[in-house]
Steps between C-alpha positions, in 0.01 A plus 500: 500500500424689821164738525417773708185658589516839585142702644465891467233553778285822475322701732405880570635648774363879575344499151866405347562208300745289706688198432658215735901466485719305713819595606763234428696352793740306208655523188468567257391881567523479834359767685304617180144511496312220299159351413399190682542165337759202523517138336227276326502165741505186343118441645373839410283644181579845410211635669543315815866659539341867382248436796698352753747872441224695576356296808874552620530880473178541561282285658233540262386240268162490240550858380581538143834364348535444133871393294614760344775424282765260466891675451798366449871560590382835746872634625679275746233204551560166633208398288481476077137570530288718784129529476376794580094544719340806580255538789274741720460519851316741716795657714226475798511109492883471445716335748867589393768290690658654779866374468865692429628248250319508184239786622224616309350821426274730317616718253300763286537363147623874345779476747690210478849512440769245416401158484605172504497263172375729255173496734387828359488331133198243712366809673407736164358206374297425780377811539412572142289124521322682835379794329406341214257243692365756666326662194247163530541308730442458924855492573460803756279271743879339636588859622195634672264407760227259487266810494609838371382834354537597152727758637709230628535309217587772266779623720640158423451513172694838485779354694554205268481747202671745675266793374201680548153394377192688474254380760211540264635302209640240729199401713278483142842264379480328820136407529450408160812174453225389774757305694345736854195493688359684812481355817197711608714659774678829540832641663480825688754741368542814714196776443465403133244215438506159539676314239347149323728228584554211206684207440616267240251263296 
């Protein structure tokens, strides 16, 4: 029984939830865009595979990349089983391949169109398992800088939720999960005041 492991790769791109898809240079769907992934080797754990995908598209490795869910018999497979990760990256630190065959590129998430495999199936349910581990957990620190403002990180937080949040509400939030601390330095911003820089416990 052949496995695949497939990776949906977030970032934010111009305060826009954005995914990773890679266009396909075979078939089946060629030309259609498609998440990353390909075959479990022989030699390889699941996670291994799931981080070895995302080294490959991105160059990025130690960043955070859970398994999501395991599916079977998604449309027109080679594989009775694919496992499906999820990970973040900060667009800043990404590396995508520069080649024609099998090219990668950043799409905003509320855009996507027709996709390979039934990938869109993986991608609600990667998305809804984002948003939810958001609400208490440091999952953020993968797409922002080392050091950031709390303006920063709750235009991130907007874009994975794709909506607003009131800045008052969501600093008290923020501060109080306790998974933040200041640095004791400040970013300039323009006329207005200096803003406190944090980062992750």
């Amino acid at each position: 029984m052949a496995t695949a492991v497939v990776v949906t790769i977030f970032t934010v791109i111009n305060d826009t939830l954005s995914v990773l898809l890679i266009e396909r240079s075979e078939e089946p769907f060629k030309g259609i865009w498609a998440l990353p992934g390909g075959i479990l080797q022989p030699t390889e754990t699941l996670d291994d595979a799931a981080t070895r995908k995302l080294k490959e598209e991105t160059g990025i490795q130690n960043v955070f990349l859970e398994q999501l869910y395991t599916f079977d018999h998604l449309a027109q497979t080679k594989t009775d089983i694919t496992v499906a990760y999820f990970a973040l990256v900060h667009n800043a630190d990404a590396k995508l391949r520069e080649e024609l065959e099998w090219k990668p590129e950043w799409f905003p998430f509320n855009t996507l169109g027709l996709l390979g495999f039934e990938n869109h199936i993986i991608l609600e349910n990667a998305k809804s398992r984002l948003r939810s581990k958001l609400e208490y957990t440091n999952i953020a620190y993968s797409v922002l800088p080392a050091y950031f403002t709390l303006t920063e990180m709750q235009l991130a937080y907007e874009a994975i939720r794709e909506e607003s949040l009131d800045k008052r509400n969501f600093r008290k939030k923020i501060l109080g999960l306790d998974i933040i601390q200041e640095t004791g330095q400040v970013q300039k911003q323009g006329a207005h005041r200096p803003a406190k820089l944090y980062k992750f416990q």
